[in-house]
C-alpha positions in Angstrom: -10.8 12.8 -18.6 -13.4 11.6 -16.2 -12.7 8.2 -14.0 -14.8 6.2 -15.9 -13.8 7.1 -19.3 -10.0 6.5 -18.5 -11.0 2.9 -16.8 -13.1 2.0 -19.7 -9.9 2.9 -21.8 -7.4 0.8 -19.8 -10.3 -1.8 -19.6 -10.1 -2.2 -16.2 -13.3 -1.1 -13.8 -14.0 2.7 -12.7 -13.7 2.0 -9.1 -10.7 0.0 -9.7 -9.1 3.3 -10.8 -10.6 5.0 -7.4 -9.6 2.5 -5.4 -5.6 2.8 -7.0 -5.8 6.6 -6.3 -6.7 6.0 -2.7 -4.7 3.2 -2.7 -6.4 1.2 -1.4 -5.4 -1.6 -4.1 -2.3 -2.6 -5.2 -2.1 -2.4 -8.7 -1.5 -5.6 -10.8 1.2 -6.0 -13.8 -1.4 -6.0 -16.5 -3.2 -3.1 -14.8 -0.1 -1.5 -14.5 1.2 -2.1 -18.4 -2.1 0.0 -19.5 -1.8 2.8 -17.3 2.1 2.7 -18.4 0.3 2.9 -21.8 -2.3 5.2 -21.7 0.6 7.8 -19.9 3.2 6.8 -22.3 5.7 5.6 -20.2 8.2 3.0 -20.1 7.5 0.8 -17.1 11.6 0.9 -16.2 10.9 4.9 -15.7 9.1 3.8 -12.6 11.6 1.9 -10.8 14.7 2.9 -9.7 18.6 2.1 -11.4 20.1 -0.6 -9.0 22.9 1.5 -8.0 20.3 4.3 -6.7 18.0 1.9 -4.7 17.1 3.6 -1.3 17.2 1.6 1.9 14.3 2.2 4.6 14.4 1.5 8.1 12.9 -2.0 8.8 9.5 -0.9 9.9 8.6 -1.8 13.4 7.1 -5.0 13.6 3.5 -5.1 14.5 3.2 -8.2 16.4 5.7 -7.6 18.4 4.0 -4.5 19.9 0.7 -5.7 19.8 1.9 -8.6 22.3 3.6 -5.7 24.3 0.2 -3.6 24.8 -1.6 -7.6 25.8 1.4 -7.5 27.8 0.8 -3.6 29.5 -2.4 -4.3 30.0 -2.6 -7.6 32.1 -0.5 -6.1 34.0 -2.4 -3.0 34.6 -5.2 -5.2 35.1 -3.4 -7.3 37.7 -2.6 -3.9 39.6 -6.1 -2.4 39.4 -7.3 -5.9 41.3 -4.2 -5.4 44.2 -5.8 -2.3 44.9 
């Protein structure tokens, strides 16, 4: 089924629907009720029991090393006018 006829189904807009496949959207709970819908598929099926949750790694925060590279570089900047 082309984009736009499956968006038009679900009501929602066709470049809503591209912009979930390329995620770059997150997908809202109504949005996410009628694609549950149109695939036949209990909502529950797409999260996992509690007892078989996975834990990540914390991710590494971003701040932190974007202050580390201002850091590096005034630094490397204060060496290059040493020299």
């Amino acid at each position: 089924m082309p984009q736009r006829a499956f968006a038009r189904k679900i009501g929602v807009a066709q470049s809503t629907i591209m912009r979930i496949e390329n995620e770059d959207q997150n997908v809202t709970l109504l949005t996410l009720e009628q694609l549950c819908k149109a695939f036949q598929v209990d909502i529950a099926e797409l999260f996992p029991a509690a007892e078989t949750i996975r834990h990540y790694p914390p991710s590494r925060d971003w701040r932190h090393t974007a202050t580390a590279m201002i850091h590096e570089k005034k630094q490397s900047d204060q060496e290059a006018d040493k020299k």
